[in-house]
N, C-alpha and C positions, 0 to 999 in steps of 0.2 A: 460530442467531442471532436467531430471530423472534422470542424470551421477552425480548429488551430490543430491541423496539421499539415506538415507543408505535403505539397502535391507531387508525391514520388510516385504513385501508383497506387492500386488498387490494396495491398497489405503494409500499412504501416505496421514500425516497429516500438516496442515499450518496453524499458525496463524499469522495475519497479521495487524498490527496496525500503526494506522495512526492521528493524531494527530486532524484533521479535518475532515466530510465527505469530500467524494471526493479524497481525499490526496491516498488514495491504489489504487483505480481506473485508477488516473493519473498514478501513478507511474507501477502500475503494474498487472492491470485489465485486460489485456490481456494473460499474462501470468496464470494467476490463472485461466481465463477461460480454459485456454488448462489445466490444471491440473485436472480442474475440469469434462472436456468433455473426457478426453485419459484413464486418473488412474484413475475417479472417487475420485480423493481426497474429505476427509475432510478438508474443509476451513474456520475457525473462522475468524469473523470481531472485532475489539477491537480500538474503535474510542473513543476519549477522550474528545473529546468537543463536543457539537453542530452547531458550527461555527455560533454563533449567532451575533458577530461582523461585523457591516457594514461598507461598505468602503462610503457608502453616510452619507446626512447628516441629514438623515430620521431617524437617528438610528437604527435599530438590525433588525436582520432577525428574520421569527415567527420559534419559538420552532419547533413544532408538525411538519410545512412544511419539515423543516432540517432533522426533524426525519424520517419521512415517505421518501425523498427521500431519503436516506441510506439504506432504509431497500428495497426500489423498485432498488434502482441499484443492491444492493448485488444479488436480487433475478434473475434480466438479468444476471448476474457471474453464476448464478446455486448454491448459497447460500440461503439458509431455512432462516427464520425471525428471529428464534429459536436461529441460528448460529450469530448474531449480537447483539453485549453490546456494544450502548451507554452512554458512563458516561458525568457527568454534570459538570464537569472542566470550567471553564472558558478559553477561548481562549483571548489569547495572556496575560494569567497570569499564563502560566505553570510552571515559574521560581520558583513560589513560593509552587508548590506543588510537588517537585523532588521527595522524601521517597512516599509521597502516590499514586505517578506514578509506580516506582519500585515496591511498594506490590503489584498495581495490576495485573500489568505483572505477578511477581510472581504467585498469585492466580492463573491467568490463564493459566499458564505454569502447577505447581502440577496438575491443575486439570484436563490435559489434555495429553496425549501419542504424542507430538508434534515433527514432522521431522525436521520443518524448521519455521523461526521466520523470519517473513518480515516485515522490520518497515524502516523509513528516512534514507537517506544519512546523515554522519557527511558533516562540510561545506554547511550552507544556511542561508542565508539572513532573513529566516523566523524566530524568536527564538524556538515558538514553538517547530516545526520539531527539530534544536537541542537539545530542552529538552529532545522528546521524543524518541530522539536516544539515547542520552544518560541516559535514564532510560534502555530504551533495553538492551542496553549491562551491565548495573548494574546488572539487574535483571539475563541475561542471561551468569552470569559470571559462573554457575551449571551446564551450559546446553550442552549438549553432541551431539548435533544435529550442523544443517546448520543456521548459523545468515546471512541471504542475506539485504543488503540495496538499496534502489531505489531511484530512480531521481525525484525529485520535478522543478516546473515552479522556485524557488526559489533557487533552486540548485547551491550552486556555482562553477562551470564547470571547472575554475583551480583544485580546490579539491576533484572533483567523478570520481576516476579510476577505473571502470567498470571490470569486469575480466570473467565475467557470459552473456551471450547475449543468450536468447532465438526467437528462429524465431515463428511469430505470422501466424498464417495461416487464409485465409480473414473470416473467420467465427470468428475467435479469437479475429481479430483486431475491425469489426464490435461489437460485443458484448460488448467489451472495450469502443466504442463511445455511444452506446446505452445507458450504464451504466452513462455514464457519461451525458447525453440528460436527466437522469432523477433527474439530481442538476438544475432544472429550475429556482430556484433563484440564482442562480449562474451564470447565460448565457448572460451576460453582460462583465465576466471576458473574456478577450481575452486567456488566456491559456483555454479556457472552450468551445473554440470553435474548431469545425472538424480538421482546418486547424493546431493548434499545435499538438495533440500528434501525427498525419498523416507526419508533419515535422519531427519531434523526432526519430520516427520510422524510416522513410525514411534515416535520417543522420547517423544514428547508423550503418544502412544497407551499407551504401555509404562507409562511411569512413572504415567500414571491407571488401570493396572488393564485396560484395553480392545487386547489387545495385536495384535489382528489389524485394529484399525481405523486411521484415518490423519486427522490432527489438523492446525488451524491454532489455534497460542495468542493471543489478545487481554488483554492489561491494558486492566480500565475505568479509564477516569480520571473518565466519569463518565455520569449516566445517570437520566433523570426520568421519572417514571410520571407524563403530564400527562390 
């Protein structure tokens, strides 16, 4: 990922937002761990709901659990607690809150000397995710840096053309699952088990020709040699 970043120095910066916990991790917890293990980047989390909505019929997941697993996967990533703002959005009612999704990208954009803005793929099933694509790119219409997008379980695969493939190295990809082992209420979802993002990886790696190695895809949406 270092061939699109522009050349400030030795620690670029990421912030990376995800519409649910879990949702950066999937899509690209492996990645941010090499960034974070090679460049010592700084890497912001900026999650927008709690993901308190249950797919059972027990109703909602607990608060506090949501919360504390976010802040224990980030910290398998090699992200500070410090480095992660959860905000209190309701999940699967993001439609309704587009402007005060965009100001807070904003906020955290000015307040921050940011390389690279990683947030959803456009095209997904989820609405969520494309709300909070499409706040990124509202927000990041100023922004002079790299806007990378990533791949969701929810993804929808005619529409994510990938153009960015980083290679995960087995300490990268491990840490990726780790992170993701510590959404335990969540390990019921089959995308939330070993054997998807290990698939993901693997297919990414195949279909480019590289079949023993293990892949995160990125669409740029966009990206400035300053």
């Amino acid at each position: 990922m270092s061939s699109i970043l522009p050349a400030r120095g030795s620690e670029p910066s990421l912030l990376a937002i995800g519409a649910h916990p879990d949702d950066i991790e999937l899509g690209g917890g492996g990645s941010i761990h090499r960034l974070r293990s090679e460049l010592d980047a700084r890497v912001h989390f900026l999650v927008m709901t709690h993901g308190l909505q249950s797919w059972k019929a027990s109703g909602e997941f607990d608060r506090d659990q949501r919360h504390q697993e976010s802040i224990k996967a980030a910290q398998v990533l090699g992200i500070d607690e410090c480095d992660v703002t959860i905000l209190s959005y309701q999940d699967c009612g993001l439609h309704r809150e587009r402007h005060p999704l965009i100001r807070e990208i904003e906020r955290l954009i000015g307040s921050g000397d940011f390389d690279v803005v990683l947030t959803h793929a456009k095209g997904d099933t989820h609405n969520d995710h494309e709300i909070v694509c499409e706040a990124t790119i509202s927000a990041t219409r100023a922004f002079h840096g790299t806007v990378l997008l990533y791949q969701a379980p929810s993804t929808i695969v005619s529409e994510f053309r990938p153009t960015l493939f980083v290679n995960l190295a087995p300490d990268d990809f491990e840490a990726k699952q780790r992170a993701l082992r510590e959404h335990v209420s969540q390990r019921e979802k089959s995308f939330m088990a070993a054997e998807w993002p290990l698939w993901i990886a693997r297919s990414w790696a195949a279909f480019l020709n590289a079949p023993t190695g293990l892949l995160e895809a990125f669409q740029v949406y966009k990206s400035f040699w300053c």
